[in-house]
TIKOLLUM-402643 format. One record per residue (C-alpha): y, z, x. Coordinates in nm, 3 decimals, padded with zeros to 5 digits. Each point is the difference from the previous one (the first is absolute). Layout:
BEGIN
v/w/u
Y/Z/X
...
This chain:
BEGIN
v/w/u
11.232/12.863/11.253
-00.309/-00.144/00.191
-00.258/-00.280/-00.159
-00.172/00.114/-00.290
-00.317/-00.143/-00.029
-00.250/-00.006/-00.259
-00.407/-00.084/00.108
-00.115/-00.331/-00.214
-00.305/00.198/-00.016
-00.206/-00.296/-00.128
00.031/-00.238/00.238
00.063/00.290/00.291
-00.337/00.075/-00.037
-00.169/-00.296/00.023
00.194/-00.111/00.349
-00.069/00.325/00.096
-00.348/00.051/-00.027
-00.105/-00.391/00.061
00.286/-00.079/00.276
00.205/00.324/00.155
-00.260/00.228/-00.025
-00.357/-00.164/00.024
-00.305/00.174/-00.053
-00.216/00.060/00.326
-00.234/-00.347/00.020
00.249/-00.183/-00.188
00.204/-00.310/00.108
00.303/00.029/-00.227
00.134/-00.286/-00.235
00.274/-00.268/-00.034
00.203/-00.031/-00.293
00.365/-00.137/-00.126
00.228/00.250/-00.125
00.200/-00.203/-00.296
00.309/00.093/-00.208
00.324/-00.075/-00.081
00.326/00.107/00.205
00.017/00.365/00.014
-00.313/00.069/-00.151
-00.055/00.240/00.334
-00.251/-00.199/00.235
00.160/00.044/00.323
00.082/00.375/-00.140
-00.411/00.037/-00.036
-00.101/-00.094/00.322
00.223/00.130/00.212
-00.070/00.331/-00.114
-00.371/-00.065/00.005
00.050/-00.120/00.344
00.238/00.348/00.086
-00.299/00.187/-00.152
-00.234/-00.168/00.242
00.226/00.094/00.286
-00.056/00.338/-00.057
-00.274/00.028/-00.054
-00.052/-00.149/00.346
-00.345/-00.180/-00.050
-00.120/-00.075/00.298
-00.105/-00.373/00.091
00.172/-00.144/-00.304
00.325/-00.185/00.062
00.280/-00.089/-00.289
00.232/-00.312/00.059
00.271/-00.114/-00.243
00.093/-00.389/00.021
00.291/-00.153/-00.185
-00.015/-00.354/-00.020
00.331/-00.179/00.084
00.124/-00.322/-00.080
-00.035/-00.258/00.317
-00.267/00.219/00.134
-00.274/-00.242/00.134
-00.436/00.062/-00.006
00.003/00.060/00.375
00.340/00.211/-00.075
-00.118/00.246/-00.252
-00.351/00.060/00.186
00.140/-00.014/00.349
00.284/00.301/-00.112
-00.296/00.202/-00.149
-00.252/-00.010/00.246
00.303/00.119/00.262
-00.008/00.263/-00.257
-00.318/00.089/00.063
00.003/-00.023/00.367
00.292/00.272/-00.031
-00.198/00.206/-00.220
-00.384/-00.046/00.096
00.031/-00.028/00.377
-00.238/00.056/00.283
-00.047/00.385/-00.071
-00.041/-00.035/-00.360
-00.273/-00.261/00.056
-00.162/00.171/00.250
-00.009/00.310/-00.225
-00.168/-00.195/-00.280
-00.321/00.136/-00.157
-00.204/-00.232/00.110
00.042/-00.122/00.362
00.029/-00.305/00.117
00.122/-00.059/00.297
-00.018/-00.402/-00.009
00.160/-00.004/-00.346
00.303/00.175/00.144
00.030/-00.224/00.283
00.005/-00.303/-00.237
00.207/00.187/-00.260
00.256/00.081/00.319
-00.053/-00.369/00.119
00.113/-00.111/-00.367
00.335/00.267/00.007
00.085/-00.163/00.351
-00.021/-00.372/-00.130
00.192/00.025/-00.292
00.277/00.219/00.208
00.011/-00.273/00.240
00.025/-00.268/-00.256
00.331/00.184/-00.194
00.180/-00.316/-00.089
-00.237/-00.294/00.074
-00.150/00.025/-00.387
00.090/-00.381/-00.045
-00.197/-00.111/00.354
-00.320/-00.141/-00.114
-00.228/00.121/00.272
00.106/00.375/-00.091
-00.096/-00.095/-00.406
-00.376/-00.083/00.165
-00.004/00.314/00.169
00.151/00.217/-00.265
-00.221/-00.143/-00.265
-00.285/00.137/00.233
00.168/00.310/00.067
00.082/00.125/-00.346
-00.337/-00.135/-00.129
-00.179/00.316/00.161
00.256/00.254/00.046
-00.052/00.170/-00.323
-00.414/-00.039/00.057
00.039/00.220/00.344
00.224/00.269/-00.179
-00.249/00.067/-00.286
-00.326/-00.017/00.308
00.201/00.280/00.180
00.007/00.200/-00.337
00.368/-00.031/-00.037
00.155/-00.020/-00.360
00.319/-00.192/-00.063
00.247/-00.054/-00.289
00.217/-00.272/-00.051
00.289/-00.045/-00.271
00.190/-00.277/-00.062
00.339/00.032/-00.205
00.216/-00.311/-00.156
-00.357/-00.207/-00.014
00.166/-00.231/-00.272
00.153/-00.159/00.296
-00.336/-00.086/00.152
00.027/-00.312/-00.256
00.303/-00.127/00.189
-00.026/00.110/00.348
-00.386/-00.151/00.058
-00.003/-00.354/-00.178
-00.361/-00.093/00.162
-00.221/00.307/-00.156
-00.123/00.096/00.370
00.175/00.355/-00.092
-00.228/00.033/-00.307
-00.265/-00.124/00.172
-00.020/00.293/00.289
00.089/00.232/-00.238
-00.280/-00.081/-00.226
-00.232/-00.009/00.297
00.078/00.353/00.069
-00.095/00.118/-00.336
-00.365/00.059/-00.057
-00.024/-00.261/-00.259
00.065/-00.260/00.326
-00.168/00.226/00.325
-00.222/00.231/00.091
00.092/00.288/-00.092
00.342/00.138/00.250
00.121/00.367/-00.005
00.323/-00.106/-00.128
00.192/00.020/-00.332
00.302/-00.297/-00.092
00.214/00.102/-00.299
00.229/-00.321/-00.093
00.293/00.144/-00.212
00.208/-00.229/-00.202
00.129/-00.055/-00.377
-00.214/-00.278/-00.076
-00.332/00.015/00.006
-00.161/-00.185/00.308
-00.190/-00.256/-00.228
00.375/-00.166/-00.027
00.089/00.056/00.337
-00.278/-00.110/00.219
-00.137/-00.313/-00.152
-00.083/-00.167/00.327
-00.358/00.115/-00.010
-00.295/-00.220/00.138
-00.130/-00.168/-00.342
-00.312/00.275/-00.102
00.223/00.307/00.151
00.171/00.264/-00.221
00.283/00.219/00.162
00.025/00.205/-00.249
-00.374/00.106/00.008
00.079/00.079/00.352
00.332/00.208/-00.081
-00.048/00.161/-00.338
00.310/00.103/-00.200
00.119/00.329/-00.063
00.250/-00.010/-00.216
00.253/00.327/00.031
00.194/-00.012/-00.358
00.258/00.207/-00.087
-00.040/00.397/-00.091
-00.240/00.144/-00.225
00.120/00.256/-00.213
-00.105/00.245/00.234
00.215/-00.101/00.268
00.284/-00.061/-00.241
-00.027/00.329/-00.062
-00.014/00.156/00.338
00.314/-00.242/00.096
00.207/00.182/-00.269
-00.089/00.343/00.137
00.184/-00.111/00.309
00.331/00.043/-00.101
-00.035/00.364/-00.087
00.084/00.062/00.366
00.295/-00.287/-00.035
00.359/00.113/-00.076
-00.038/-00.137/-00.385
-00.331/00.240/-00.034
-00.228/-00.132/-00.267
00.108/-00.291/-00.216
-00.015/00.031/-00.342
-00.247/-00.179/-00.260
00.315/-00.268/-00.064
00.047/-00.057/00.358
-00.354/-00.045/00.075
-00.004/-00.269/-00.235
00.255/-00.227/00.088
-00.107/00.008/00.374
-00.364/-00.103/-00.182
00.175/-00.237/-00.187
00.143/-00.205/00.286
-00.268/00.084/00.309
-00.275/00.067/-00.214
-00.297/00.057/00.240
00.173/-00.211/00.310
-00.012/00.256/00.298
00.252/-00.146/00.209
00.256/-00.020/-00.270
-00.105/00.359/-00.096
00.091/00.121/00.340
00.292/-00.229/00.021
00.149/00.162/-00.338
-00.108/00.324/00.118
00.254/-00.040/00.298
00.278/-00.153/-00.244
-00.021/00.338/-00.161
-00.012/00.223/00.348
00.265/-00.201/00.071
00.231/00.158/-00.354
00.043/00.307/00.227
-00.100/00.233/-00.290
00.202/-00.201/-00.266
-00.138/-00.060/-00.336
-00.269/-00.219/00.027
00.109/-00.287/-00.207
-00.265/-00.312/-00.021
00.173/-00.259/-00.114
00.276/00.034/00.228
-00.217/-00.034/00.267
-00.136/-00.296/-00.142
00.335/-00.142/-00.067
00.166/00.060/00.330
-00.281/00.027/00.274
-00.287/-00.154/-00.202
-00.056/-00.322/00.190
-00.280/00.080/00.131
-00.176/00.028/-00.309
00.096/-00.359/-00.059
-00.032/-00.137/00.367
-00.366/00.168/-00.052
-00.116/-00.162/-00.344
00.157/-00.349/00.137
-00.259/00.019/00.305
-00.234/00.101/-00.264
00.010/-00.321/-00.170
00.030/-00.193/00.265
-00.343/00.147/00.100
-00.186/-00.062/-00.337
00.141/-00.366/-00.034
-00.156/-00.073/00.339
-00.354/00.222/-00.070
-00.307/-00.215/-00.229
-00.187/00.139/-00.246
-00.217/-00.280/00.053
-00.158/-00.238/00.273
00.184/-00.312/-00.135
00.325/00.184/00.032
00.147/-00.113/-00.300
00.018/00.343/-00.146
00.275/00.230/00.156
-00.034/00.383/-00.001
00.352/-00.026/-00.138
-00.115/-00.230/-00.277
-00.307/00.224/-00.120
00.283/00.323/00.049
00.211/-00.187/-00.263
-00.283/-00.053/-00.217
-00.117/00.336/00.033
00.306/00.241/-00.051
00.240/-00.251/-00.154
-00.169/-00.259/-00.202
-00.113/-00.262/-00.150
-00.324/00.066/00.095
-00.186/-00.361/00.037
-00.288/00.037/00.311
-00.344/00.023/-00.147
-00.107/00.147/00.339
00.300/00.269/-00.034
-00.197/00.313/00.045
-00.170/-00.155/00.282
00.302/-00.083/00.158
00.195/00.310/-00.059
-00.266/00.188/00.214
00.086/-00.230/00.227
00.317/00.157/-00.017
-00.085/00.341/00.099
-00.233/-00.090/00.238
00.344/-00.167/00.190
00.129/00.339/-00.096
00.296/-00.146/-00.215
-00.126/00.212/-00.310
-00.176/00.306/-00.049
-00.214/00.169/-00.237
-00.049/00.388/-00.065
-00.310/00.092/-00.233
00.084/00.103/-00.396
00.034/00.346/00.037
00.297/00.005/00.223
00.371/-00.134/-00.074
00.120/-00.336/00.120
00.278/-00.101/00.158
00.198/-00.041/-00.326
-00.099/00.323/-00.145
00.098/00.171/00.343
00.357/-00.178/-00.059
00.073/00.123/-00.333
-00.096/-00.340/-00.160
-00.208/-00.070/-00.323
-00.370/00.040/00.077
-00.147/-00.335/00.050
-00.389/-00.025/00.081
-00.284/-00.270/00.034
-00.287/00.075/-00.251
-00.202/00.059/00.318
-00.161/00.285/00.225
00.291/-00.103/00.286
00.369/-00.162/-00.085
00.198/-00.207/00.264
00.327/00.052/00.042
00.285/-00.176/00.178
00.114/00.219/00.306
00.334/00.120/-00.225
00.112/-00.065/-00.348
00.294/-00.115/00.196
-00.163/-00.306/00.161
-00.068/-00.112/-00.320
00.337/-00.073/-00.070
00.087/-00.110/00.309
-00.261/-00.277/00.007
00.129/-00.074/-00.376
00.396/00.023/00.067
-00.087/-00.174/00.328
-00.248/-00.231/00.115
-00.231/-00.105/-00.403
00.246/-00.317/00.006
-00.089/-00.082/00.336
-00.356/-00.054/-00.099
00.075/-00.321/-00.127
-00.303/-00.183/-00.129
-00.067/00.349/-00.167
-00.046/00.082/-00.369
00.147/00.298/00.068
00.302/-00.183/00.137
00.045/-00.143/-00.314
-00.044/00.247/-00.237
00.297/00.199/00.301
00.239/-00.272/-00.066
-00.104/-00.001/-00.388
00.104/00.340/-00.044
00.324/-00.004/00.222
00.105/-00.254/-00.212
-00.056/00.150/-00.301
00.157/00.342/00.090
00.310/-00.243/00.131
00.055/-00.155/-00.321
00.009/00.347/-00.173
00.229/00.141/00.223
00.221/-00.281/-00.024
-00.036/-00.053/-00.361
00.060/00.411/-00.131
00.258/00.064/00.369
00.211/-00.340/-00.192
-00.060/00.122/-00.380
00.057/00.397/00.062
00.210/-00.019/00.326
-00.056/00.339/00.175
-00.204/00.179/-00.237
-00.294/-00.220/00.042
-00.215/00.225/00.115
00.075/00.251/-00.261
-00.110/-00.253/-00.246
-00.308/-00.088/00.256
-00.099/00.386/-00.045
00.042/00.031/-00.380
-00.262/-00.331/-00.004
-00.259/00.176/00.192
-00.001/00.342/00.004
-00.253/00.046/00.239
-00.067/00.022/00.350
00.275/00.153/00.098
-00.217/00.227/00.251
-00.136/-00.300/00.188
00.440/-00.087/00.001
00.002/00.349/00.154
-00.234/-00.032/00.274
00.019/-00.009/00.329
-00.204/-00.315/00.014
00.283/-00.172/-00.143
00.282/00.199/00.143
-00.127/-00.094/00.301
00.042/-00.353/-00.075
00.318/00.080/-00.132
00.086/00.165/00.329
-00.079/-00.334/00.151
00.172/-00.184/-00.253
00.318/00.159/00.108
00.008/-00.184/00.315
-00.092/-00.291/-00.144
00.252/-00.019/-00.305
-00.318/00.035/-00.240
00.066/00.104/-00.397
-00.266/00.228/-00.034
-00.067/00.032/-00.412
-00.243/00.120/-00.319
-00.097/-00.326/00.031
-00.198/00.035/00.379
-00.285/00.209/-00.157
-00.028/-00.203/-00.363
-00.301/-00.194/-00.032
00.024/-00.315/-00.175
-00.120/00.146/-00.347
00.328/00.176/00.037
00.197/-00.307/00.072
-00.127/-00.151/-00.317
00.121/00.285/-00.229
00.375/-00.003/00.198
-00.036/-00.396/-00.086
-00.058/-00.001/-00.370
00.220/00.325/-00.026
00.284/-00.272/00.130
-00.120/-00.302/-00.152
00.349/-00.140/-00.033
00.134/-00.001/00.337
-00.354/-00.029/00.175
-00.184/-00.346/-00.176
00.221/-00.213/00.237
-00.208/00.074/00.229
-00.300/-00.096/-00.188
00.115/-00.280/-00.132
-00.342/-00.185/00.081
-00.224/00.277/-00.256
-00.062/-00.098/-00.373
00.023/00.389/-00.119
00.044/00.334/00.127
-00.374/00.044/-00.061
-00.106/-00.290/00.259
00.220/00.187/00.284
-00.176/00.318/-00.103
-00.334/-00.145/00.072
00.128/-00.075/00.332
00.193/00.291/00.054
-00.287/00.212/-00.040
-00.237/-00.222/00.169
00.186/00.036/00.293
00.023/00.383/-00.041
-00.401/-00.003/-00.010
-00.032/-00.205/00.364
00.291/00.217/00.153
-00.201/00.312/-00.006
00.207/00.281/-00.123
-00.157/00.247/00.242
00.220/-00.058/00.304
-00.316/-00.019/00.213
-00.264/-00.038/-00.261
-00.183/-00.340/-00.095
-00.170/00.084/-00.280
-00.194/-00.380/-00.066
-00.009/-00.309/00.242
00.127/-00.309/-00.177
-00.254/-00.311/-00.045
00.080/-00.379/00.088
00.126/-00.005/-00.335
00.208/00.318/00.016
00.196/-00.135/00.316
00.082/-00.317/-00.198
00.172/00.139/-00.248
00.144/00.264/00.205
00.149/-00.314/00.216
00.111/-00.149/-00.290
00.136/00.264/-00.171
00.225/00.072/00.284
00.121/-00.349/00.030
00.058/-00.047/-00.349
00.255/00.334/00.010
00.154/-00.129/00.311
00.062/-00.384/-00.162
00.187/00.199/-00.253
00.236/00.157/00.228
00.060/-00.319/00.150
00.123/-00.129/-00.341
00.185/00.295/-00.062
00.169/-00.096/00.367
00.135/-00.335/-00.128
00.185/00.251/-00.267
00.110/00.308/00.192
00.163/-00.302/00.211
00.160/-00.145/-00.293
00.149/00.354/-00.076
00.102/00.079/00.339
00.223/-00.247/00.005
00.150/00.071/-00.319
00.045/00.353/00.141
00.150/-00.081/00.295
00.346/00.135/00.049
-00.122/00.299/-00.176
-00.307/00.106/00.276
-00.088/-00.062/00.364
-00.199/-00.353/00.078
-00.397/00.070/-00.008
-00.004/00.257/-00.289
-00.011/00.336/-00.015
00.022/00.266/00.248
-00.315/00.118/-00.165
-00.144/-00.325/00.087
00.063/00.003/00.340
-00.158/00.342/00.080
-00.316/-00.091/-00.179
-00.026/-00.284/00.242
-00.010/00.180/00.325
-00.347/00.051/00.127
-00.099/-00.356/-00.204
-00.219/-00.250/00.248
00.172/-00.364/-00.084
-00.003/-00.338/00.167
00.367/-00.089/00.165
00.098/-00.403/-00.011
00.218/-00.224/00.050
00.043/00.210/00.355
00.258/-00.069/00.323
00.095/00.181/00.247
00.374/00.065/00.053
00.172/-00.006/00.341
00.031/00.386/00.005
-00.394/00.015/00.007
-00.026/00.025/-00.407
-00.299/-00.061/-00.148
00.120/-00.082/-00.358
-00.145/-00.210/-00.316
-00.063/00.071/-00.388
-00.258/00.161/-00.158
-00.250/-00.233/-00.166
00.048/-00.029/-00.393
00.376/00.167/00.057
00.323/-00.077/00.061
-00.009/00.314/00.246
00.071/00.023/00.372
-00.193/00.190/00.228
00.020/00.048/00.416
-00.148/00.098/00.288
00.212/00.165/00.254
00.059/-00.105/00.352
-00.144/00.287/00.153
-00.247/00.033/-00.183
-00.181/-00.308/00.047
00.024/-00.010/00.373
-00.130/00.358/-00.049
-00.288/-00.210/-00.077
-00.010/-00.256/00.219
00.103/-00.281/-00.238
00.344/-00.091/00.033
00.166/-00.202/-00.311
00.018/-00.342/00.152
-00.393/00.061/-00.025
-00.064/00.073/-00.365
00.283/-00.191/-00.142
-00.108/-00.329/-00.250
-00.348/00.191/-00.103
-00.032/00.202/-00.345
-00.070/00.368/00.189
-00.226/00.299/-00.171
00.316/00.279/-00.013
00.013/00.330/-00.131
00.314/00.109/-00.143
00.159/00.308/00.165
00.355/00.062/-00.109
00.267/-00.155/-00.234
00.335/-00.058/00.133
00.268/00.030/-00.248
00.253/-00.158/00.250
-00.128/-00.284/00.112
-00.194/-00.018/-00.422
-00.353/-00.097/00.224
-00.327/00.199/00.085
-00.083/00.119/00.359
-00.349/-00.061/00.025
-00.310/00.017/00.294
-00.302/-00.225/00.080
-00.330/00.082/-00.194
């Protein structure tokens, strides 16, 4: 089946009308096309730029760049004016609307120097030259009534590649915030904006007025809808309502992973279309996708100090606690990066569209994360990694909590725990249900996970399992006067963790995040006490069950960001140590770490960030991975 394609019809019109297709007297604008992997930039303009083609306008002239790492200044502009000599040669010029016969000498004078020069880029005389050269190139095009476009793809490399801002600076004197005004149109498209990528401006110059963003963010409704009717000519026909969902669910409005999943399922051969195996067994690049994703919004500002991540405000946004005064502020920061969107009251959201409980901002407009999915992800997977974070906090909080239940009601009840769990709360058993959490299920397969009630409690609910099981749970609580004082807390902590998955509902004070702090370290001092027991009874227990508790325990651990001591590296290539506040071991493979360039010898006597990744019953240690 060929590409299907769906027009961004927004931002297609504006690039068309102001760059592709310029009114008659017009010059045409510059902007940077932003968004995050897969979001459908290149997609955009290269059928903008096929449309052009056709329509065969005469005396305007496309060229796609693509900037490469170790390309140099002179590289990059000496490749693209051969370009143009290819492309606008001596006929062409000649044929221009306005004539100008001494322009096309000089223009054919500038094609034959930089021909001559191919490889001499570094020689200092040709820089001289070339600076003159390039300086009125551009000028004699627009004189001879000739209309250019210029793209250039992978501009978050621009950062890297040109360390001395001279590539900013010709770019912004192209623009007509820095020349006269040129018949020529530069679209910059990257994921970040180009505020964070070109900050090697002359003091008093702004790039970004130069290059406008555009954000392209992910499909409205609209084209959700229109991608669905697609598969009516695919061997699976129609999906149903169910099926629709789960896709939702996991690629919410992302159009690459839409297309990606719409292949998985072309792929079936007219099987049953079945989601979550998909996910299970081919779903990596759902994953591969939302890791990029976050690697993206840790590196993007909300602010001009940077010391506010994207991923940070994200966090506080759609998971919670919610603690920046300036949140709102920041969130449209958010969608002007195109890392959220917003669709206006009357329509459904991207929760509603997967089946979900309808969530929505008191507003006119509600943001939304680009898939319930992601919201998990970024919760499951990266929330701990945000150190410094409240939200960090209140993560490892909760964990904890939901790892002293399991282990507490999984050693009391044995294997009906979680028929015990469900007779406590008898509720929520549809968000148990859902995709959104079969999907992490799905993932949690791979990564020996136990998946439970106990995922989509809220602490509220934690309290009433604790008091139900006063007798085997106070422990761990050793530290509260009364089941009333842990219920304060308990529920204090339910009101900052917002029970809205992606909902914050009120913005704690400098008070609020005090106690919130406190709170949390206060629960987790109590654990630590319990430790110094479960120890005690471990050892008691030992010829009865394996070293380093229960099987239960184990499972619960994988995924858990900890700090490895007490590290060496073993003459295999081992990474090994024990995991602080333990008496656990945990290791790094061989291959794995000069996967990463950082052979054992290297790390080995420093306490290392890990994640934990497997537990190996043989060897009674965790396999684990650098954070």
């Amino acid at each position: 089946m060929g590409e299907l394609y769906i027009e961004r019809k927004e931002v297609s019109q504006i690039l068309r009308k102001k760059v592709f297709f310029v009114e008659e007297g017009d010059y045409g604008k510059c902007y940077s096309l932003i968004g995050p992997n897969g979001i459908g930039k290149t997609t955009l303009i290269r059928h903008l730029s096929d449309e052009l083609e056709r329509a065969a306008k005469p005396h305007t002239y496309y060229f796609n760049t693509v900037l490469e790492a170790g390309t140099s200044f002179w590289q990059f502009w000496t490749v693209l004016i051969l370009k143009f000599s290819d492309t606008i040669g001596e006929e062409e010029l000649r044929d221009a609307p306005v004539p100008n016969d001494r322009l096309v000498e000089k223009i054919l004078k500038s094609y034959q120097f930089f021909e001559e020069n191919i490889g001499h880029q570094d020689d200092v005389v040709f820089k001289m030259n070339a600076t003159r050269e390039l300086s009125s190139l551009f000028e004699y095009y627009t004189k001879l009534g000739i209309r250019m476009i210029l793209t250039i793809d992978e501009f978050d490399r621009a950062q890297a590649i040109f360390k001395d801002g001279q590539f900013f600076q010709r770019l912004f004197g192209l623009t007509p915030k820095g020349a006269n005004r040129l018949n020529l149109s530069i679209i910059t498209i990257s994921r970040r904006s180009v505020s964070t990528i070109a900050h090697h401006m002359q003091e008093g110059s702004n790039f970004q007025d130069a290059f406008p963003a555009l954000a392209l963010k992910g499909f409205s409704n609209e084209e959700l809808e229109e991608y669905f009717n697609f598969y009516r000519d695919m061997p699976c026909g129609l999906l149903e309502e169910k099926e629709r969902q789960q896709i939702l669910c996991l690629c919410g409005r992302s159009p690459g992973l839409l297309m990606q999943m719409r292949d998985e399922i072309e792929n079936l051969d007219g099987s049953p279309v079945d989601i979550g195996w998909i996910f299970r067994e081919r779903g990596a690049f759902i994953k591969t996708a939302y890791e990029r994703m976050c690697t993206l919004m840790r590196t993007e500002y909300v602010n001009q100090s940077k010391t506010r991540s994207s991923m940070g405000i994200f966090i506080e946004k759609f998971i919670g606690p919610a603690y920046s005064e300036k949140l709102n502020e920041w969130v449209e920061k958010l969608y002007d990066y195109g890392f959220v969107t917003r669709v206006e009251k009357s329509e459904k959201n991207v929760f509603e569209l997967a089946g979900l409980t309808d969530y929505r901002d008191k507003g006119e407009l509600v943001y939304e994360p680009i898939s319930p999915y992601f919201v998990d992800f970024v919760k499951d997977f990266a929330v701990l990694d945000e150190l410094d974070s409240l939200a960090a906090m209140l993560e490892q909080t909760e964990r904890s909590i939901r790892d002293v239940l399991m282990r507490a009601l999984s050693k009391e009840y044995s294997e009906e725990w979680e028929t015990v769990l469900g007779q406590d709360v008898q509720r929520k058993d549809d968000y148990l249900e859902n995709l959104r959490r079969i999907a992490t299920e799905n993932e949690a397969d791979q990564r020996n996970i136990i998946i439970s009630k106990l995922n989509v409690l809220a602490f509220n609910d934690y309290f009433q399992i604790i008091r139900k099981h006063w007798d085997i749970m106070k422990k761990y609580f050793s530290l509260y006067s009364s089941l009333d004082e842990l219920k304060q807390d308990m529920y204090s902590l339910n009101n900052c963790r917002n029970t809205s998955a992606h909902l914050n509902l009120e913005i704690l004070n400098e008070s609020g995040r005090h106690d919130l702090r406190k709170i949390c370290e206060f629960i987790l001092e109590n654990f630590k006490c319990a430790g110094g027991q479960r120890t005690a009874e471990a050892s008691a227990e030992k010829s009865s069950q394996p070293a380093g508790g229960t099987g239960a325990w184990h499972e619960s651990m994988i995924g858990q960001t900890v700090t490895l001591t007490q590290t060496e590296a073993t003459t295999t290539g081992v990474l090994r140590g024990v995991i602080a506040g333990t008496s656990h071991g945990a290791s790094l493979s061989k291959k794995y770490l000069l996967g990463r360039g950082t052979p054992a010898r290297m790390l080995a006597g420093k306490d290392q960030r890990i994640r934990l990744t497997r537990w190996d019953e043989n060897a009674q240690k965790f396999n684990a991975e650098l954070v």
